[in-house]
C-alpha positions in Angstrom: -104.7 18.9 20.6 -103.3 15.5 19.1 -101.6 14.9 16.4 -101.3 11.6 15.1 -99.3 10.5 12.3 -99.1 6.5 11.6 -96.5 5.4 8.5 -96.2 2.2 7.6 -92.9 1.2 7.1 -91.8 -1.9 4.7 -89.0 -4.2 6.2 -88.5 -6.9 4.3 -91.8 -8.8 4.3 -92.8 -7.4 7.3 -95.0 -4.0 7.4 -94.1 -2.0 11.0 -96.9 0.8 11.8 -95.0 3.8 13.3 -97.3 5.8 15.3 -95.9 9.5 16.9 -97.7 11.2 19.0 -96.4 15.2 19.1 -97.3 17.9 21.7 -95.3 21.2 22.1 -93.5 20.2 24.7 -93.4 16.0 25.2 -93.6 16.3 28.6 -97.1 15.6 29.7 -99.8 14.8 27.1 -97.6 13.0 24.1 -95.6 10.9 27.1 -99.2 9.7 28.4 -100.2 8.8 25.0 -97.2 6.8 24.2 -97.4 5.0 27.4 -101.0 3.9 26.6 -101.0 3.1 23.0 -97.8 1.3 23.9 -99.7 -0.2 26.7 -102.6 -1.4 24.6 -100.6 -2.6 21.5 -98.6 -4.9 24.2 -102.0 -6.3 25.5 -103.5 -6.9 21.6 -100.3 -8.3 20.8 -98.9 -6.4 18.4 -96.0 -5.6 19.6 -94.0 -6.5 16.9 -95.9 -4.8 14.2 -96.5 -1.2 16.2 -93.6 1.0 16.8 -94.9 3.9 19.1 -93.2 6.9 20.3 -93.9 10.8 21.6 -92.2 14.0 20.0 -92.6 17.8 21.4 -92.8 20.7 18.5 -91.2 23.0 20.8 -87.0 22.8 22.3 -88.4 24.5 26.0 -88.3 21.2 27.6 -85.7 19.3 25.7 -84.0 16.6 27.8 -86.4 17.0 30.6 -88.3 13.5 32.2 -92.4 13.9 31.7 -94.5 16.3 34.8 -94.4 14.4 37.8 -98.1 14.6 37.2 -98.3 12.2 34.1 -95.6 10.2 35.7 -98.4 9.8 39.0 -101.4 9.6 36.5 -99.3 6.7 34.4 -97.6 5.3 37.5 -101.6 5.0 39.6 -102.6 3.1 36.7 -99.9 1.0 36.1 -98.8 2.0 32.6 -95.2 2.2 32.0 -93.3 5.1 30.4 -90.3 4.4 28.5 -86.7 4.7 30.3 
C-alpha cells in the first residue's frame, strides 16, 4: 500500500509541490516510486516545481541502499535512483 502525501510549499512567489512516498521499510516499493515520479516530473518539466522523495515508517532497514531487485527493475528500465 501507498501512501501519498503532496504539500505545497510557498517560497517566495514560487509554489514547490512536495510529494513523499512512505513504505515500512524504503527499501523497495517507496525507492521505485521516487525514482519514477522523479523520472516523469523531469520528462514534463517540472522539475523545478516538484520536489519528490521516499520515507520508510519502520527503522529495520535504516541506512541500507534499496533491494538489489528495485535497483535491477529501476536500473533495466533506465530510471535513476537518487545517490
Amino acid at each position: 500500500m501507498y501512501i501519498i502525501k503532496v504539500a505545497p510549499v510557498e517560497r517566495s512567489w514560487l509554489k514547490i509541490v512536495r510529494v513523499l512516498f512512505v513504505c515500512l521499510g524504503n527499501i523497495c516499493r517507496s525507492p521505485m516510486a521516487e525514482a519514477v515520479f522523479k523520472h516523469l516530473v523531469e520528462q514534463g518539466g517540472l522539475s523545478g516545481k516538484i520536489e519528490v522523495d521516499s520515507a520508510g515508517t519502520g527503522d529495520s532497514h535504516l541506512g541500507h541502499p534499496p533491494h538489489e531487485g528495485t535497483r535491477k527493475l529501476l536500473d533495466d528500465k533506465k530510471y535513476r535512483m537518487r545517490d
